[in-house]
C-alpha positions as CSV (number, residue, x, y, z in Angstrom):
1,X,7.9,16.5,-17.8
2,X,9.7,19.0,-15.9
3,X,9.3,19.6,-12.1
4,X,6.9,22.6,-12.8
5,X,4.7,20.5,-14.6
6,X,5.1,17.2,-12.5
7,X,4.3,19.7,-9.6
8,X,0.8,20.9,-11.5
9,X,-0.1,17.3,-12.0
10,X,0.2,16.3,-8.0
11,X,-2.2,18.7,-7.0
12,X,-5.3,16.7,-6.5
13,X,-8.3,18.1,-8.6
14,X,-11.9,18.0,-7.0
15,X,-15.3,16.4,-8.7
16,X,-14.5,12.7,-9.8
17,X,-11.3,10.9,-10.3
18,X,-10.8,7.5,-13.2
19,X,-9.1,5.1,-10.8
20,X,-7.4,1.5,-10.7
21,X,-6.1,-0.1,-8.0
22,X,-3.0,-2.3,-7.7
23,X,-3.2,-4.5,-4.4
24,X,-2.0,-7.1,-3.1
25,X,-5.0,-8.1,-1.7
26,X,-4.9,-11.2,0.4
27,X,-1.6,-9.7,2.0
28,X,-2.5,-8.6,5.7
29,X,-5.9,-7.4,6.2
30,X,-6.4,-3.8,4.9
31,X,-6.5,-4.1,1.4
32,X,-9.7,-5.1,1.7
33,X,-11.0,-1.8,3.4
34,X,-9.7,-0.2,0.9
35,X,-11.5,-1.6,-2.4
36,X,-14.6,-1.3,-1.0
37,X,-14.2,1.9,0.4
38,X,-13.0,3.2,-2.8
39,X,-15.8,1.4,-5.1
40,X,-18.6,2.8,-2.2
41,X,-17.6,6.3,-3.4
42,X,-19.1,6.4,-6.3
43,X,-19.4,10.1,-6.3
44,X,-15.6,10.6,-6.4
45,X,-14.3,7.8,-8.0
46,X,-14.7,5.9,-11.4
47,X,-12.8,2.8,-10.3
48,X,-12.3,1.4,-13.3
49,X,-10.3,-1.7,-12.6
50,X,-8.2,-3.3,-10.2
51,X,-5.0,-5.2,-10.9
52,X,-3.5,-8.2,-8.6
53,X,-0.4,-7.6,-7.5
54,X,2.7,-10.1,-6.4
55,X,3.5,-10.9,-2.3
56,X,5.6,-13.1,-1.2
57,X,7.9,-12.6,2.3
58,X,11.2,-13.4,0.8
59,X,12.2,-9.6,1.2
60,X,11.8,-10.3,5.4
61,X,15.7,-11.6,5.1
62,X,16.3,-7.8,4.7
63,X,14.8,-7.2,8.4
64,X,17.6,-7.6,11.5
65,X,15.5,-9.8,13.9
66,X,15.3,-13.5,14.8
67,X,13.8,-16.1,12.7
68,X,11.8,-17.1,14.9
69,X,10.1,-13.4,15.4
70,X,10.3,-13.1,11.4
71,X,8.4,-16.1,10.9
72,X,5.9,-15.8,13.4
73,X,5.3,-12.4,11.9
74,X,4.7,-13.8,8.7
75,X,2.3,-16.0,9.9
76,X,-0.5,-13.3,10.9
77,X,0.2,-11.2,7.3
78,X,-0.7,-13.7,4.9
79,X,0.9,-16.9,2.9
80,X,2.1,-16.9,-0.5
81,X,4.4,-19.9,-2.1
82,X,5.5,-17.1,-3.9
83,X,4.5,-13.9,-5.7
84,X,2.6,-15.6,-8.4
85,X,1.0,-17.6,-5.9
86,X,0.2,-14.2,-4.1
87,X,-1.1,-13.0,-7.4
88,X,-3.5,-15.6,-7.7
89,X,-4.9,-15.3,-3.7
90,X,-5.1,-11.6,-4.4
91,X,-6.7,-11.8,-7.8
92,X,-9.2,-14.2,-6.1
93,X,-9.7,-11.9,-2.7
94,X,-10.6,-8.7,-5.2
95,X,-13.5,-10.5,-6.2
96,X,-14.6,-11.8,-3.1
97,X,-14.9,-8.0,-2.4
98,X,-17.0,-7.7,-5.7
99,X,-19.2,-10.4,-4.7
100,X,-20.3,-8.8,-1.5
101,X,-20.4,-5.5,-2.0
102,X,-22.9,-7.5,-4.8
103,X,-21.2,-5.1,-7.6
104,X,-20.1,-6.7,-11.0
105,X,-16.8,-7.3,-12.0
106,X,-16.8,-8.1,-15.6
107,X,-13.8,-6.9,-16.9
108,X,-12.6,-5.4,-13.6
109,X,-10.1,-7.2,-12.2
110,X,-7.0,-8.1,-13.9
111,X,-4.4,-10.9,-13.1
112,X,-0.9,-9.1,-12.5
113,X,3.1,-10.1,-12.4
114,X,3.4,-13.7,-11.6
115,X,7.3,-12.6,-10.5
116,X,9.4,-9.7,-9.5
117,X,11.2,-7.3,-12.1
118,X,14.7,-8.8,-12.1
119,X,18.2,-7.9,-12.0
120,X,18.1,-7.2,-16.2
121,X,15.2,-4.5,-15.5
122,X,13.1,-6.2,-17.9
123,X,9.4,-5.4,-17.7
124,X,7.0,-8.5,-16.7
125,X,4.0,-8.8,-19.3
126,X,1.0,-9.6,-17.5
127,X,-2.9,-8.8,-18.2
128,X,-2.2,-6.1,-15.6
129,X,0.2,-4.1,-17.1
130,X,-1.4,-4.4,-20.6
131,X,-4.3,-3.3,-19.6
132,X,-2.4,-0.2,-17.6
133,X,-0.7,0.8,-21.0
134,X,-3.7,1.1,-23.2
135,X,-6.2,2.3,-20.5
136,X,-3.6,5.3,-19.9
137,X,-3.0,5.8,-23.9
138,X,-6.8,5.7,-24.7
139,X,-7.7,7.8,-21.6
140,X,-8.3,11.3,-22.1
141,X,-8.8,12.2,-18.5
142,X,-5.5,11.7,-16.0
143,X,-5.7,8.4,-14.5
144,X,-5.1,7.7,-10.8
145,X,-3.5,5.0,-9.6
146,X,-3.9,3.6,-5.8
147,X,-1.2,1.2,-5.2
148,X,-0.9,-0.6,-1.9
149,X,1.4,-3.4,-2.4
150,X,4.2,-4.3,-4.5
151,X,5.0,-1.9,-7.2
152,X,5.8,-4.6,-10.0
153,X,2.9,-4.3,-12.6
154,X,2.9,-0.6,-12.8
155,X,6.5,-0.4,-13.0
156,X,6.4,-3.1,-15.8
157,X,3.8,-0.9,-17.8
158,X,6.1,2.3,-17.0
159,X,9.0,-0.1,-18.7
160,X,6.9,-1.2,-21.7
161,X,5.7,2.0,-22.5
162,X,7.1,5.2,-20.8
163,X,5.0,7.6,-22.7
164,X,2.1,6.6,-20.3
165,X,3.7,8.7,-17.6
166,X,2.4,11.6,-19.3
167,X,-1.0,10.2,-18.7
168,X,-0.8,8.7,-14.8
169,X,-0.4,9.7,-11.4
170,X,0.3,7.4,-8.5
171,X,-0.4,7.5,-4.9
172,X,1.8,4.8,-3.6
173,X,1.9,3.3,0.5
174,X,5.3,2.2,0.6
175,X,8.9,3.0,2.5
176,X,9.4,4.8,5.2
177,X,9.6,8.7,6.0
178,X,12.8,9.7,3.9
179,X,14.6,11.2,7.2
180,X,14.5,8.1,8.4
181,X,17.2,7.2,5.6
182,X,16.2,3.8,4.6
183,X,12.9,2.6,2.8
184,X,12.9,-0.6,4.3
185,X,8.9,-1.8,4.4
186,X,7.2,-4.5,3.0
187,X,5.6,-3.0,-0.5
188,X,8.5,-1.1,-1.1
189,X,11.6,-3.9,-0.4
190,X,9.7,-6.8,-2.5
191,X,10.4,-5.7,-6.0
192,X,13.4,-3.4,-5.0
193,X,13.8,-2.9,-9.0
194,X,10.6,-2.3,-9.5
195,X,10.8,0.7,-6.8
196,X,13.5,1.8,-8.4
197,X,12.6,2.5,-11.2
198,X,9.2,4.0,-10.1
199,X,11.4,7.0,-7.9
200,X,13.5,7.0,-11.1
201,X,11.2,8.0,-14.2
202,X,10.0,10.8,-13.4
203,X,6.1,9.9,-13.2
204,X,3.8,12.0,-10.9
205,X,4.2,10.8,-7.4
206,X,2.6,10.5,-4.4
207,X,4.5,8.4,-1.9
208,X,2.8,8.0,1.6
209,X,5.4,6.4,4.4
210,X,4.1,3.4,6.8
211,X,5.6,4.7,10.3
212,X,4.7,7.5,11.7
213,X,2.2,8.4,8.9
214,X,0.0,5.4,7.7
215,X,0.8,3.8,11.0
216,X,-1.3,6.1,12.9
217,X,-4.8,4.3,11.2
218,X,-5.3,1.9,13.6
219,X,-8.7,0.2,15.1
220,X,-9.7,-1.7,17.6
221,X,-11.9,-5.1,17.7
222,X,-14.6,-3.2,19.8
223,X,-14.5,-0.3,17.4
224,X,-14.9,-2.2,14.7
225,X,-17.8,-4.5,15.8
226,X,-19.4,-0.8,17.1
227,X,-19.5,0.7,13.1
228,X,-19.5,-2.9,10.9
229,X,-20.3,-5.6,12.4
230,X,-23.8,-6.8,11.6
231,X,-24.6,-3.8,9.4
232,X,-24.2,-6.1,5.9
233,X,-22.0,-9.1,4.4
234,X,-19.3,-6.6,3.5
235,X,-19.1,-5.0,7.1
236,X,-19.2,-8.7,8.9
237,X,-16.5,-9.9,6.8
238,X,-14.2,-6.8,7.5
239,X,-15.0,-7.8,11.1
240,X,-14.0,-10.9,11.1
241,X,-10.6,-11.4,9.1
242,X,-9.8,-8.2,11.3
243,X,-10.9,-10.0,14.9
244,X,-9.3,-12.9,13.3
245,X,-6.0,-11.7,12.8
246,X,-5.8,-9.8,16.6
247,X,-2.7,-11.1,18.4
248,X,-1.7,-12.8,21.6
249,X,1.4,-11.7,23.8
250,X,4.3,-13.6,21.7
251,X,2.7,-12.5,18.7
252,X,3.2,-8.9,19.4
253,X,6.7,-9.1,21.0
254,X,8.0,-10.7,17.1
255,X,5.7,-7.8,15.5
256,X,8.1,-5.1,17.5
257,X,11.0,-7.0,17.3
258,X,10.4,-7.1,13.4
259,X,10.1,-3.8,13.5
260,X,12.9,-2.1,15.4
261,X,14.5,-4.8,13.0
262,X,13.1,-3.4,9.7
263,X,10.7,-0.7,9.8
264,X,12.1,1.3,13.0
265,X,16.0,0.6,11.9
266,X,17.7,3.2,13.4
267,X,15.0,5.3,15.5
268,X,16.6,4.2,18.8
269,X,20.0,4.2,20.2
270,X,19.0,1.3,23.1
271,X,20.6,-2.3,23.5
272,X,18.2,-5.1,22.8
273,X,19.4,-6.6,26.2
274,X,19.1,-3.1,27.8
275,X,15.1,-3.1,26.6
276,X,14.5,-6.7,27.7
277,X,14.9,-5.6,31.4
278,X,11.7,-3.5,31.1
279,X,8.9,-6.0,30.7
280,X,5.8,-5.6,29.0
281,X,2.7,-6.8,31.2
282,X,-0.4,-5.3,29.5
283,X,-1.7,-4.3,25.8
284,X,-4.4,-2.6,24.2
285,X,-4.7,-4.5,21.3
286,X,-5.4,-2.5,17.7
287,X,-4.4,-3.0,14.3
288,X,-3.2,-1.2,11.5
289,X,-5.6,-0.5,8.3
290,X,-2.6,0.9,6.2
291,X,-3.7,1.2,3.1
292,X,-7.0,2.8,3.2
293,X,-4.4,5.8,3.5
294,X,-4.3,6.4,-0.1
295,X,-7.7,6.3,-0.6
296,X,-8.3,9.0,1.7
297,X,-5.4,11.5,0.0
298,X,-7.4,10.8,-2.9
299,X,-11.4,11.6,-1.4
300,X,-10.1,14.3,0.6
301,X,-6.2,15.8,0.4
302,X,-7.3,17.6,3.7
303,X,-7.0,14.3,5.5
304,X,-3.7,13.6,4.8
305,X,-0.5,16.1,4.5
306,X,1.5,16.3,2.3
307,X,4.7,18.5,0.7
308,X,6.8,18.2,-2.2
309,X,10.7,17.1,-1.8
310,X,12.8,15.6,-4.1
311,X,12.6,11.8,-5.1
312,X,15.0,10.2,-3.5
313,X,18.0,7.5,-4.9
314,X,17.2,4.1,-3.6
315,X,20.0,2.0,-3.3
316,X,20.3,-1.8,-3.6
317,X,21.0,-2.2,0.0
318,X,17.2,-0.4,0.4
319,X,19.0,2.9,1.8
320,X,17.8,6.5,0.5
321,X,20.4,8.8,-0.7
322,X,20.2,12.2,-2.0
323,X,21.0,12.6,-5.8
324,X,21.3,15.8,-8.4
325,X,18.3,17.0,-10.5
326,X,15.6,14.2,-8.8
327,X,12.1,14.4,-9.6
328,X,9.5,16.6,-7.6
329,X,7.4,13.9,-5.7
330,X,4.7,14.9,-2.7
331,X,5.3,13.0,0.6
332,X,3.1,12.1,2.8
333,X,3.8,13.2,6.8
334,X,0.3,13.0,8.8
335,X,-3.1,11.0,8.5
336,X,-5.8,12.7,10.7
337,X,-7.2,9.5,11.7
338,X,-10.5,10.2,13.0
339,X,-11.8,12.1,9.6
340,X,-10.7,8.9,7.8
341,X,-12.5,6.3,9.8
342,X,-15.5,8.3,10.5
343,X,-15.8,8.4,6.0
344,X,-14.9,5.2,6.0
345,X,-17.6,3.0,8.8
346,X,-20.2,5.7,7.0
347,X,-19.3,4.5,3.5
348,X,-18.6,0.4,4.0
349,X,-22.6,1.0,5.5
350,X,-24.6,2.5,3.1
351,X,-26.9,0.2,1.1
């Protein structure tokens, strides 16, 4: 596929998209927004199934900050053993989303990579990736993919059976904004591999960055009680792991040191003892619903911008760097928040 026709591909097309989903869904607390909001659109989306994908926080050794922020951190994002173990919680979370939204899931949900791609770039076989392969072979419409988490099962499909890339287009949440030079983020620096070879095959691509792009979804507890709360089992459950995951004060000083640390690398020019002398007394507490961010490119590419640059070279050490003859990919670069959330509370409520 040349760049003409990989550019042809990533424009969106209206009327209704196939879809699956690769999540990592009992990571953090957004995948779950996102499922539902994508299976209560039945109008523009076929979701035909949804894949469970690896976590673990292994990758937070990559992050320049203290243990002790890293692991506390870690504590309010979820808990895996390791990725198969995150697998399994996420496999099981998907259908917890099935049950309340009361919507069956025979032959929906698939169990994913119980590992990361390793060093040998050998694909991992799972019921995921399997299913990937044929469902793109036998398709004869494009099929969308919405990946919000580790990019190990559709990487592992792209590795088992390239051909399928003629057949697929991904919208992925994951890295940074490429001026910021590194992709250092949590979906992207699990399965570095994996990510590799994702900007490196040439398959349509839709990358949306966390800061400064997905970051800007945030909601509050009150807002959240306001539009879901009490309206059905889906909307009180969204509630509560939300409320239920809102920080206190220590909390929130690890999340920033994390991510001046990691996501933030290199945005400021300030000593950490130089910042310390400025105190923080009061906050205004929200929280970030990242990866509803690719459902909304998909329902409406009005909500989130996008333009086309060239894929860039990711190295081992997560950095990007600019390489010869790269892939077209779109990019991501603004979310207008308020059009997403107003679809979204109006969509996670109707019967």
């Amino acid at each position: 596929m040349n760049n003409e026709e990989r550019k042809k591909r990533l424009q969106i097309p209206t009327g209704r998209l196939h879809l699956v989903i690769d999540t990592d869904a009992k990571n953090e607390v957004d995948d779950q927004f996102a499922i539902a909001w994508a299976l209560k659109s039945p109008e523009r989306f076929q979701v035909e199934a949804v894949y469970a994908a690896p976590f673990s926080h292994e990758c937070f050794q990559n992050i320049r900050a203290s243990e002790e922020a890293v692991e506390k951190s870690a504590e309010l994002i979820g808990r895996a053993e390791d990725p198969g173990d995150g697998m399994r919680q996420s496999y099981d979370e998907i259908q917890r989303v099935y049950d309340l939204l009361q919507m069956d899931s025979e032959n929906k949900i698939y169990y994913g990579s119980d590992r990361y791609i390793g060093e040998d770039g050998k694909p991992i076989v799972s019921e995921a990736a399997k299913d990937l392969v044929r469902r793109a072979k036998e398709s004869e419409e494009i099929l969308y993919i919405a990946a919000i988490g580790a990019i190990t099962n559709i990487a592992s499909a792209i590795l088992m059976d390239s051909s399928i890339i003629e057949k697929i287009v991904i919208i992925w949440l994951a890295g940074q904004p490429l001026e910021f030079g590194h992709g250092i983020e949590f979906n992207l620096m699990q399965d570095v591999k994996a990510s590799q070879t994702i900007f490196d095959s040439g398959v349509p691509l839709v990358l949306i960055p966390c800061m400064n792009v997905a970051s800007a979804l945030t909601v509050s507890e009150q807002e959240l009680r306001a539009n879901l709360a009490g309206k059905n089992d889906l909307g009180d459950y969204l509630y509560s792991i939300v409320a239920g995951a809102f920080c206190d004060e220590e909390a929130e000083k690890a999340f920033m040191q994390v991510d001046r640390g990691g996501y933030l690398l290199g945005r400021e020019d300030y000593s950490e003892e130089y910042l310390q002398q400025f105190p923080t007394e009061h906050i205004s507490w929200s929280r970030i619903i990242w990866d509803i961010s690719v459902i909304a490119f998909l329902k409406n590419p009005n909500w989130v911008l996008s333009r086309f640059e060239s894929a860039p070279v990711l190295k081992d050490d997560l950095s990007y760097a600019d390489g010869e003859n790269r892939p077209a990919i779109r990019v991501a670069n603004y979310c207008w928040r308020n059009y997403i959330f107003g679809d979204l509370f109006y969509r996670l409520t109707q019967k």
